[in-house]
C-alpha positions in Angstrom: -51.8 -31.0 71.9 -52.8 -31.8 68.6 -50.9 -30.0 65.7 -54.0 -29.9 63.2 -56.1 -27.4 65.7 -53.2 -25.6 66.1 -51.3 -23.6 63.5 -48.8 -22.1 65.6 -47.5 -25.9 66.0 -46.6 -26.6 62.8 -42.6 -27.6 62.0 -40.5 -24.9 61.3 -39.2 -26.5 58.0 -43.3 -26.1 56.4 -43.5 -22.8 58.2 -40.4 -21.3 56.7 -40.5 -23.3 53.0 -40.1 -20.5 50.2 -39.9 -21.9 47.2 -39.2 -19.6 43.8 -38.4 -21.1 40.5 -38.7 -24.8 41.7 -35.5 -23.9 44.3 -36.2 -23.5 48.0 -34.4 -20.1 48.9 -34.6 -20.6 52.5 -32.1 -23.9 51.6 -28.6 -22.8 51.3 -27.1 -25.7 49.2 -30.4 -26.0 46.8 -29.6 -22.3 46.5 -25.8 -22.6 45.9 -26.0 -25.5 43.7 -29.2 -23.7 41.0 -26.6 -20.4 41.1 -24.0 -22.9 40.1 -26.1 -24.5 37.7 -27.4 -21.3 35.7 -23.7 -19.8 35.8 -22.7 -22.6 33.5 -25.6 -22.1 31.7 -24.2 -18.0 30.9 -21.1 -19.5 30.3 -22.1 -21.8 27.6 -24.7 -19.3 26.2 -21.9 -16.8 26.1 -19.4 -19.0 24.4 -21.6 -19.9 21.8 -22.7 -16.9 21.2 -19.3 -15.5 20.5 -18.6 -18.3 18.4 -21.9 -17.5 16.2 -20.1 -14.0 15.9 -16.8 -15.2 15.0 -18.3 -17.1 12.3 -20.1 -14.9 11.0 -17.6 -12.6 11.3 -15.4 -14.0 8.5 -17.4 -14.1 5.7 -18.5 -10.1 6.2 -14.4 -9.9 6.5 -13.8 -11.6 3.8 -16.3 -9.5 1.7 -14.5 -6.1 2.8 -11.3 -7.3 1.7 -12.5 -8.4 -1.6 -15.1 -5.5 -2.1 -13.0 -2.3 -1.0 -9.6 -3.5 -0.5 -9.3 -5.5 -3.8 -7.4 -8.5 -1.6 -8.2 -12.2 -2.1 -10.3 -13.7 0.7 -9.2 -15.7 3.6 -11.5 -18.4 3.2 -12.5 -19.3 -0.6 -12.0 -21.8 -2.8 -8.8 -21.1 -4.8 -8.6 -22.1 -8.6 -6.6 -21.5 -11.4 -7.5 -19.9 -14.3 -6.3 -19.0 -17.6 -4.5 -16.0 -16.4 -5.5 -15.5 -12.8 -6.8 -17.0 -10.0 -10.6 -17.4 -8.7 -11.6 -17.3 -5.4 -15.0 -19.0 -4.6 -16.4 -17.3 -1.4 -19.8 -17.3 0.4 -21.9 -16.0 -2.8 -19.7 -14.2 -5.0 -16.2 -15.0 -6.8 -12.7 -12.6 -6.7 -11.2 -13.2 -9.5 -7.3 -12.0 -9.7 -5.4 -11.4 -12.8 -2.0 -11.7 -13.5 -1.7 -8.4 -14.7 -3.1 -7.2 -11.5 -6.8 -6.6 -12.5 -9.4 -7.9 -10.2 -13.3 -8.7 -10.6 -15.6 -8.9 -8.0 -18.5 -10.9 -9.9 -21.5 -13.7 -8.6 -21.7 -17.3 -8.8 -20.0 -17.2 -12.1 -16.3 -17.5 -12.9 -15.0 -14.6 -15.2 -12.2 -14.9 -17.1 -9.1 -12.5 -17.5 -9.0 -12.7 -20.8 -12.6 -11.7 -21.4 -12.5 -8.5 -23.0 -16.3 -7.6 -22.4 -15.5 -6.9 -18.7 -14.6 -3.4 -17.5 -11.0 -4.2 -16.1 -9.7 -2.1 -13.1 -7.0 -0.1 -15.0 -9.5 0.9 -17.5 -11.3 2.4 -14.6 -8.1 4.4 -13.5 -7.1 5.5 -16.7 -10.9 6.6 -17.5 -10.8 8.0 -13.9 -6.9 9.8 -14.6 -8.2 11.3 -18.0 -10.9 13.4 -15.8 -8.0 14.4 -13.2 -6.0 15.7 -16.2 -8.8 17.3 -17.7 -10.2 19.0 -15.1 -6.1 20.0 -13.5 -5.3 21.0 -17.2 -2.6 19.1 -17.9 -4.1 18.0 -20.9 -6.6 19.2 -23.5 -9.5 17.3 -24.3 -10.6 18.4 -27.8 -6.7 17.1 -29.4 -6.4 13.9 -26.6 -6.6 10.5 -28.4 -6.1 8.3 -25.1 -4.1 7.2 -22.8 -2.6 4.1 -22.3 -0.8 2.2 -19.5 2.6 0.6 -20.9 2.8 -0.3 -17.2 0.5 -0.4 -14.1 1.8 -1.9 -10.7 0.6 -0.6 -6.8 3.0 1.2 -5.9 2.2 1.7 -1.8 -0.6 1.8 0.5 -1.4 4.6 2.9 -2.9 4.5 6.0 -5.7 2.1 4.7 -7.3 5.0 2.8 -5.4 5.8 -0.4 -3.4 3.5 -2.8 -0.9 4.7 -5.0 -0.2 3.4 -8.4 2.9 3.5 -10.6 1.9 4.2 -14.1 4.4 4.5 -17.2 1.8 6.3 -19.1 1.4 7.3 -23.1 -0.5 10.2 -24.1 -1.9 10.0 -27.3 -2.6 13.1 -28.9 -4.1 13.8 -32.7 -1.7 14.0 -35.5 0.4 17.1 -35.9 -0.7 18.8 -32.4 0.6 18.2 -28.5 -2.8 18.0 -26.5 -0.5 17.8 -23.3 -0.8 21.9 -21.9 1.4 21.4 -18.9 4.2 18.9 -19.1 4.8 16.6 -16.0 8.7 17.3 -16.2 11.3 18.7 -18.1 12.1 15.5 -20.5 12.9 15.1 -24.1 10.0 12.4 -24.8 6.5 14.7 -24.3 4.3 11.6 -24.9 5.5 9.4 -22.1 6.0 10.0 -18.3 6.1 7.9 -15.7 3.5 8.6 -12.9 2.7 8.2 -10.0 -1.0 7.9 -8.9 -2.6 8.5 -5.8 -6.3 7.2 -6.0 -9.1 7.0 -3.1 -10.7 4.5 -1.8 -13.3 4.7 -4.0 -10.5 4.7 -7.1 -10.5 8.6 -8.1 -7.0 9.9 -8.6 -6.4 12.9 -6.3 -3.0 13.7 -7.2 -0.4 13.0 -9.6 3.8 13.0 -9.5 6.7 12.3 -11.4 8.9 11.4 -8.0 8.4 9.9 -4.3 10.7 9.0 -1.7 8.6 6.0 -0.9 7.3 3.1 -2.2 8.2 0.1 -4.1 9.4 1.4 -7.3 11.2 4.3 -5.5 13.2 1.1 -3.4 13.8 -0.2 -7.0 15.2 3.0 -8.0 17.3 3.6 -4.9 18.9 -0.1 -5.4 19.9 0.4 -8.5 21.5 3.6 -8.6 23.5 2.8 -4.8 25.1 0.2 -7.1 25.8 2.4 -10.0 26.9 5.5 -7.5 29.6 3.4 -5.6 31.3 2.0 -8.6 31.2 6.1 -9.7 33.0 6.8 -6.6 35.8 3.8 -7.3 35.9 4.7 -10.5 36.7 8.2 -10.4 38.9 7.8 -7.3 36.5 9.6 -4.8 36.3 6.2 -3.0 38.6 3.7 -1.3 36.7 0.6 -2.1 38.7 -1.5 -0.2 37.9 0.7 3.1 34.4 1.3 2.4 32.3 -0.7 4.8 28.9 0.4 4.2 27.1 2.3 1.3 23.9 3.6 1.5 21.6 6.4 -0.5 18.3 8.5 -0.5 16.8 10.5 -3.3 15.7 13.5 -1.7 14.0 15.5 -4.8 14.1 15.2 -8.8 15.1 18.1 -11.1 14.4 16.6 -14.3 16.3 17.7 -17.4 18.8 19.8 -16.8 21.6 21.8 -18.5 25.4 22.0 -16.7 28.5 23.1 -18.0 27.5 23.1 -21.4 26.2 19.7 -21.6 22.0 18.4 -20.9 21.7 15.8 -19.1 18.5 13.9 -19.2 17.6 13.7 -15.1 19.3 14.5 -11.8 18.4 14.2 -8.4 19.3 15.7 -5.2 20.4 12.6 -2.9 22.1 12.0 0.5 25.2 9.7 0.9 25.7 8.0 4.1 28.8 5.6 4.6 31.2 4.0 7.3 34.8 3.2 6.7 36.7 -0.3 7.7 39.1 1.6 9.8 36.6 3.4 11.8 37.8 7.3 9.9 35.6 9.2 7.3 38.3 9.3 4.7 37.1 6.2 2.2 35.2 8.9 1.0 36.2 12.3 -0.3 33.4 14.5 1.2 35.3 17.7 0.7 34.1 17.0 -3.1 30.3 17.7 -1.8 28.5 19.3 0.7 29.3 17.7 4.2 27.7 20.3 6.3 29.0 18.2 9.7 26.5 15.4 9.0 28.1 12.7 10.5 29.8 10.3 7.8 27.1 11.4 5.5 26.8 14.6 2.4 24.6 15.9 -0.4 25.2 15.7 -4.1 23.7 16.3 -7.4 23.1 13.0 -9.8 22.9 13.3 -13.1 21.6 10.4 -15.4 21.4 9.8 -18.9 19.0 8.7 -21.0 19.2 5.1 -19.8 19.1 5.8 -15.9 23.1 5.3 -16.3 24.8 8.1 -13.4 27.4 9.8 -15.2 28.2 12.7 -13.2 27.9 13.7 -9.2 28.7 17.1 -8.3 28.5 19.6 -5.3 24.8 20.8 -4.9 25.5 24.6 -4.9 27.2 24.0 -8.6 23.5 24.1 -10.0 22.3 27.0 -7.9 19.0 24.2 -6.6 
C-alpha cells in the first residue's frame, strides 16, 4: 500500500514529533541535555548577578561608614596629609584628622588645618551649648563659650549612640558664674570633665561626670589599681608578698567630700576583688571594710586628692553613702 494515500501509515517518529523551543519533547535525551544546558545558564546568570551586587555593594558600604559612622572607608585611596589622612572613594573624599575631626567633602581634598571648615567638635560643642541651655545647667545671657581642652570617643553603644569624653571649660563674663547647676561638687567651677552621649545624628542627649565603662573609665581604673595596692602595702592592710591577684571597679563617684575634719577633693565607692598565693583570704585585711560574705572581694570608700593621688580608703558606712 502506498504511504502517500494513506495517512494512517505514516512512521511513528513524524507522527509523534513535538517540537517546542527548537527541542523535541517527545526525545528524552534532547530533553535532558536542553534542561542541562539552561540550568548552567541560571547558574551563571545567578552568579553574576550576585557578583554585580557584591560590587556594588561596597561602595554604598563604604558611603555609610563614612557618612553616619564617621569611619574611614574599606576601599579608598589613602594619603597623607598635613595633619590627617584622606581617603579618595568612589566620588567623595573622608578626610581624618589627627585631632579626631573628620570631613566628609567631594572631589576635593580638605585640609585639617583649614580653619574655614566647620570641624566636628565645633558641631558638639555648638550642639552641648543647646543641651545646657535648654537643661539649665548654664545661663545663656553671662556664657562666653565653651571650649574643649580635650575631646576623645569615649565608647560606642549599640550602633546608635557614641559617647564622648570632654574636659570642658566654661567661659563665663567677667565677675559673674553663668554655670546655675554645677556638674559636681569640685573646687574648680569652670572646668569639668564630661562625658557626652550624642545621637546618631550628633545631638547630646545626656551629660555625666562618671561611667563604669568605656575607655577613659579603663584608664582610670588602671591607674588607681596601681596606686590602691601600693596603699594597702603601704599601710600594712596587704601582704604583698601573698597577694596573687589585684583587681578594682568604681562603682559610683561622690565628688568632693568632707571626712573627719579634712575635704578631700573626690572619692569613689569601689569594689576590691583579690586571691592570695596560699590559697586563704588573709593577704588582705577585709575586716578593715565591708566584706559582706563576697567571696575574696569588699567595698570601700576612695578618697583622692587634687592630683587623682588615693590617700585614704575607709569602710563605706564611715560616710553615711
Amino acid at each position: 500500500m502506498d504511504n502517500k494515500k494513506n495517512p494512517m501509515m505514516v512512521p511513528n517518529k513524524q507522527r509523534y514529533d513535538n517540537v517546542m523551543y527548537g527541542v523535541n519533547v517527545s526525545n528524552r535525551e534532547e530533553v535532558e541535555k536542553a534542561y542541562k544546558a539552561m540550568r548552567r545558564q541560571h547558574t551563571r546568570m545567578t552568579l553574576l548577578a550576585i557578583l554585580v551586587l557584591v560590587i556594588l555593594a561596597i561602595p554604598v558600604s563604604d558611603f555609610v561608614r563614612v557618612k553616619f559612622f564617621d569611619k574611614a572607608p574599606f576601599i579608598a585611596i589613602k594619603k597623607k596629609i598635613e595633619n590627617g589622612y584622606s581617603y579618595q572613594g568612589l566620588g567623595y573624599v573622608f578626610t581624618k584628622c589627627d585631632d579626631g575631626t573628620t570631613y566628609l567633602e567631594g572631589v576635593q581634598t580638605k585640609s585639617c588645618t583649614d580653619n574655614t571648615l566647620t570641624k566636628y567638635s565645633d558641631i558638639i560643642k555648638n550642639n552641648l551649648k543647646s543641651y545646657l541651655i535648654n537643661n539649665k545647667y548654664i545661663d545663656k545671657v553671662n556664657l562666653v563659650d565653651i571650649e574643649f581642652n580635650e575631646l576623645e570617643l569615649d565608647e560606642e553603644i549599640d550602633n546608635q549612640q557614641i559617647v564622648y569624653y570632654a574636659d570642658t571649660t566654661i567661659k563665663c563674663t567677667d565677675g559673674s558664674n553663668c554655670i546655675i547647676n554645677r556638674f559636681k561638687e569640685q573646687d574648680d567651677e569652670t572646668t569639668y570633665k564630661l562625658y557626652l552621649t550624642l545621637s546618631r545624628a550628633n545631638e547630646v542627649v545626656n551629660v555625666e561626670t562618671f561611667r563604669t565603662s568605656g575607655k577613659k573609665y579603663d584608664e582610670i581604673v588602671e591607674d588607681y589599681k596601681t596606686q590602691l595596692r601600693e596603699y594597702f602595702v603601704n599601710t600594712a592592710i596587704a601582704d604583698d608578698a601573698n597577694l596573687k591577684h589585684f583587681q578594682v571597679e568604681l562603682l559610683n563617684n561622690y565628688a568632693r567630700r568632707k571626712y573627719d575634719g579634712m575635704i578631700y577633693q573626690d572619692c569613689y565607692l569601689i569594689r576590691v576583688s583579690y586571691t592570695c598565693g596560699d590559697a586563704g583570704n588573709t593577704c588582705i585585711d577585709y575586716t578593715q571594710f565591708k566584706y559582706e560574705g563576697m567571696n575574696l572581694a569588699f567595698d570601700a570608700v576612695m578618697f583622692v586628692n587634687g592630683e587623682n593621688k588615693v590617700v585614704k580608703v575607709i569602710k563605706p558606712d564611715l560616710l553615711e553613702i
